[in-house]
N, C-alpha and C positions, 0 to 999 in steps of 0.2 A: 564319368565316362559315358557315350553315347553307347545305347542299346545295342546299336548296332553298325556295321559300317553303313556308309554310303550307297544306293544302290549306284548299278552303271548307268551312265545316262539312255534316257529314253525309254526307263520302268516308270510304272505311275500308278494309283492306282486303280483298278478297274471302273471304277465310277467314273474319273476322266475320262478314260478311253472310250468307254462307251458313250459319254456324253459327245466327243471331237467324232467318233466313229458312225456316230446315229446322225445328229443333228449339225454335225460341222457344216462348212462352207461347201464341203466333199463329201458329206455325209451321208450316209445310207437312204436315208426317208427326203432329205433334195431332190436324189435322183430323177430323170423325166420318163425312167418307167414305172414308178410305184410302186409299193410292196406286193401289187397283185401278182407282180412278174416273177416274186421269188419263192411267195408261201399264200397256201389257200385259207382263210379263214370262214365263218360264219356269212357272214357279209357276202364274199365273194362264193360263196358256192352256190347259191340257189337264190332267187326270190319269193322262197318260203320262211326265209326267216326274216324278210322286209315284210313281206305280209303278216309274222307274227309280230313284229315291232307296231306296226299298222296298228292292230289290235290294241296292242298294249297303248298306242299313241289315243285312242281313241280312248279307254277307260281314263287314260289320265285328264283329257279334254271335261268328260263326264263329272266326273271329280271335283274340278277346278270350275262348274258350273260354264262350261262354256264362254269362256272370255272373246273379249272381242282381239284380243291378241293373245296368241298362245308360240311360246318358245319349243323352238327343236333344235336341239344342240347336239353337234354328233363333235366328241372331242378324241383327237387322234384319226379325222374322217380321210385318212389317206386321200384320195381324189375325187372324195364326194360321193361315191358310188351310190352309201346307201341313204343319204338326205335325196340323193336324184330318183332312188328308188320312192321312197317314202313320197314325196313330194306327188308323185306322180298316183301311186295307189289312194291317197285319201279323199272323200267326196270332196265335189267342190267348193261348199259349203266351209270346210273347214280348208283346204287350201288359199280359202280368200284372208283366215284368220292367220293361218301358220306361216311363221317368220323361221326359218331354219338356217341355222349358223354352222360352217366348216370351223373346228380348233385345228390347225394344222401348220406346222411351218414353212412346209413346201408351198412354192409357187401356186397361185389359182389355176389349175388346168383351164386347158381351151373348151370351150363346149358345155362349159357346165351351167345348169341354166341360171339365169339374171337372177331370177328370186333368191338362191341362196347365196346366202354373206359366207364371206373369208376373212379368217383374224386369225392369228399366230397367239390371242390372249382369251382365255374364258371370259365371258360377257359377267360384269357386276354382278347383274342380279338377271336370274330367271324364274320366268313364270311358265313351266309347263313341263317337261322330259330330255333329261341331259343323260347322255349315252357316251358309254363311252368301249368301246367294243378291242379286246387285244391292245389297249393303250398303255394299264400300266405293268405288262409285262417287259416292255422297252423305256419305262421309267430306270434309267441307270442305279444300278446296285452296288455295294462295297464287297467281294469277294472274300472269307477268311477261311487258313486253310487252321486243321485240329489235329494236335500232335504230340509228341512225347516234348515238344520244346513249346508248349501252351497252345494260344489261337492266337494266328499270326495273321495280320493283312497280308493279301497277295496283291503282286507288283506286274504288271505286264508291260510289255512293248509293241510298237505297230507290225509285228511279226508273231502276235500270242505266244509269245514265249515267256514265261511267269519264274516269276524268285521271289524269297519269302520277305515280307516289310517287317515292320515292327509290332508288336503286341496291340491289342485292341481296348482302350479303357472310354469314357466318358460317356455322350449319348446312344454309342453303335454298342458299348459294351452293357449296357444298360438293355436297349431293345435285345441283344442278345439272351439276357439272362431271363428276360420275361418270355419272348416269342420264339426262338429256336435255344435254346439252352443245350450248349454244346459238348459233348463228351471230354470229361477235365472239369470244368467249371463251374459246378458243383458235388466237388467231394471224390468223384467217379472217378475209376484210373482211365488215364490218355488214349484215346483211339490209334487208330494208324493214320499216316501222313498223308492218305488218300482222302482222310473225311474234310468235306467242306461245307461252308454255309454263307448262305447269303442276306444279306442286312437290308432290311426293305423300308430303312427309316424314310428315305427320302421317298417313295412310294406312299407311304401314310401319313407324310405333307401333304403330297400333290392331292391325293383321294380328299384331303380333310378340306383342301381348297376349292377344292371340284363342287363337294357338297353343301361348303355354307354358302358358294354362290346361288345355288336354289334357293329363291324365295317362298313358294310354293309350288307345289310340283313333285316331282319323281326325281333321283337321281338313279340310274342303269351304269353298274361295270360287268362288262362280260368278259370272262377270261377263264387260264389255266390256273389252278393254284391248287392248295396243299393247305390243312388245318394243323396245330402243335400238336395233335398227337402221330400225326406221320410227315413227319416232315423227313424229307429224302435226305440221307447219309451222307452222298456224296454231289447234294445239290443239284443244279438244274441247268449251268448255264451251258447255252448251246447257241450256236449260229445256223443262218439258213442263207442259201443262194440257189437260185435259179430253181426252185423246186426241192431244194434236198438237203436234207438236215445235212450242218457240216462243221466244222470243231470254229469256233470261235477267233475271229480274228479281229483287232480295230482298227482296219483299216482305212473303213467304209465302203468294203465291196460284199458286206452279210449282214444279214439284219443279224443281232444279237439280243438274247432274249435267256427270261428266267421266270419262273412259272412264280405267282403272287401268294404270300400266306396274305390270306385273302382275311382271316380272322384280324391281323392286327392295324390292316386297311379298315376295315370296316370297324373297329371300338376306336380308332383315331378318329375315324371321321362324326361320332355319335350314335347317339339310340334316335329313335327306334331304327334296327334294320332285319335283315331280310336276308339268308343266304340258302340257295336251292343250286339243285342240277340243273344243267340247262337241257335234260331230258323232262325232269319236269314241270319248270316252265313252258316248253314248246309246248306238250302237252296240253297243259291247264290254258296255252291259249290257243289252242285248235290245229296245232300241225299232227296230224296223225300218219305215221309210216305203212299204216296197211293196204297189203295188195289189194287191188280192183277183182272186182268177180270176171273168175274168167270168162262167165256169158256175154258179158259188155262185148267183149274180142269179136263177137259176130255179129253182135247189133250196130256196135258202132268204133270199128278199129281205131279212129280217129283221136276218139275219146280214151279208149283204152289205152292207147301207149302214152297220151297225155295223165294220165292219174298212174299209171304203172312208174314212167319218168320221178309225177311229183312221189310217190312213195317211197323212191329210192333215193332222191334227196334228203327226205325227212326223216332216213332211217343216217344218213349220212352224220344229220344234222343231230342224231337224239342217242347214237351208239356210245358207249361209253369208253371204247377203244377210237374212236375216232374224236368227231367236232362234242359231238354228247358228252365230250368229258370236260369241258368250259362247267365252271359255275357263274350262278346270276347272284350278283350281289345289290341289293335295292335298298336305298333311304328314301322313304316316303318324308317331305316335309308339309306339314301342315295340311294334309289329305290324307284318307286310310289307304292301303294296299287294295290296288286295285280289284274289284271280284275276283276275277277268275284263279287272282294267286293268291288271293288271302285263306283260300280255304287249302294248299298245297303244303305236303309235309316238309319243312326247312331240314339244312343241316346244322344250323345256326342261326340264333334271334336273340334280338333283343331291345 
């Protein structure tokens, strides 16, 4: 007998949806406004933290002895914003070397300048800092919900309306039992039918592909995520439009997203790495959020609301209830960790 019946047509499960709802032909990230138009990230809030990438872009140059080609790879680059940034802040010198590549599916925007390439595929092999900023947070995830009737895949339609699938066994039930191990599922009695979790297998593909394309070089994931000892109860998945967090639908009119257990990203993709706050990274590479002395105010106003501005970005950028709550996840391949964050306390290494 089958486990279950049939769903009704038009349930599937969350991984689809999100895969037709993101990247379809209609998909959320096609769009011709960009993700800037619905939610602020890193990137988009300030040119404080293309200046700290700068930085960083430049230890890894260092590093790698100054090649006469060096890779910039920004994957997931929405509209290029921050390789346009980047491109623009680094000496000349090293702009004559730097080759910087958009990973992105959407169309090339208009205006973006000639130097940077567009490719919908990570490049072979790179030599230099591959970034990838809020990418695999919209890497589509498997949904399961935890109950008195086990851990069940959930089933949605283009209306977010969700029913329960069938029980979860082979490789998700697997990542399950090592990286979210869910109430039930080892020995423990059943939760309530509110708890859920989320399977980030296909997540710790992409991260693992991302990073054996570095040949030598840095790989950068900057995001939201969660370590196995707190991992959220009732999950993470949320949608956004136009500015405002909003209940998840796949229709392709919200971006949909779920925050990365960033631990099982990072042991798929290999040793050595690297996991920090993205407070103290900015930090360790020179974004500092403190006010200006108020005596500037009278010598040189001009100045002063200009460093008053940058500190209130940087405090945006480094708060832990706001952007500050991203962690920096690093593989260094075949180079040490750049200075200024080798000597920065990890939440994770290896």
């Amino acid at each position: 007998m089958p486990d279950e019946p049939a769903p009704p047509p038009g349930h599937r499960p969350w991984s689809a949806a999100m895969t037709d709802a993101l990247y379809g032909e209609r998909g959320f990230f096609r769009r011709h406004a960009g993700p800037a138009a619905h939610f602020r990230t890193s990137v988009h809030a300030s040119p404080t933290f293309g200046g700290a990438l700068t930085t960083l872009l430049l230890g890894v140059d260092a590093a790698l002895g100054h090649p006469s080609r060096l890779d910039l790879v920004d994957v997931g680059a929405g509209r290029g914003e921050l390789l346009a940034a980047l491109l623009a802040s680094v000496p000349a010198e090293l702009a004559a070397r730097l080759r910087p590549v958009a990973v992105e599916i959407a169309d090339r925007p208009a205006g973006l300048p000639a130097e940077i390439g567009w490719t919908d595929q990570i490049p072979a092999r790179v030599v230099g800092l591959l970034v990838a900023t809020e990418w695999l947070d919209n890497v589509p995830v498997e949904v399961a919900q935890v109950g008195s009737a086990g851990l069940r895949r959930v089933l949605v339609n283009d209306r977010g309306e969700e029913i329960s699938g069938g029980r979860l066994t082979g490789p998700e039930g697997r990542w399950l039992d090592r990286w979210w191990p869910a109430t039930g599922r080892s020995g423990r009695a059943p939760g309530p039918d509110t708890g859920r979790v989320e399977i980030g297998l296909a997540r710790d593909e992409a991260w693992a592909r991302a990073v054996s394309a570095v040949d030598r070089g840095l790989a950068l994931a900057v995001d939201y995520g969660h370590l196995l000892p707190g991992r959220p109860a009732a999950g993470t998945l949320t949608g956004f439009r136009d500015g405002r967090q909003t209940r998840p639908v796949p229709d392709g009119s919200c971006d949909i997203t779920a925050q990365v257990a960033l631990d099982a990203v990072a042991t798929a993709a290999g040793r050595p790495f690297h996991l920090l706050t993205q407070r103290r990274a900015l930090h360790a590479l020179g974004v500092d959020g403190r006010r200006p002395a108020l005596a500037l105010a009278a010598t040189d106003p001009v100045a002063y609301l200009r460093a008053l501005s940058a500190a209130a970005t940087a405090t945006e950028l480094t708060t832990p209830t706001t952007l500050g709550a991203h962690r920096w996840l690093l593989h260094p391949r075949g180079i040490p960790l750049p200075p200024r964050l080798s000597d920065v306390d990890h939440d994770l290494g290896g």
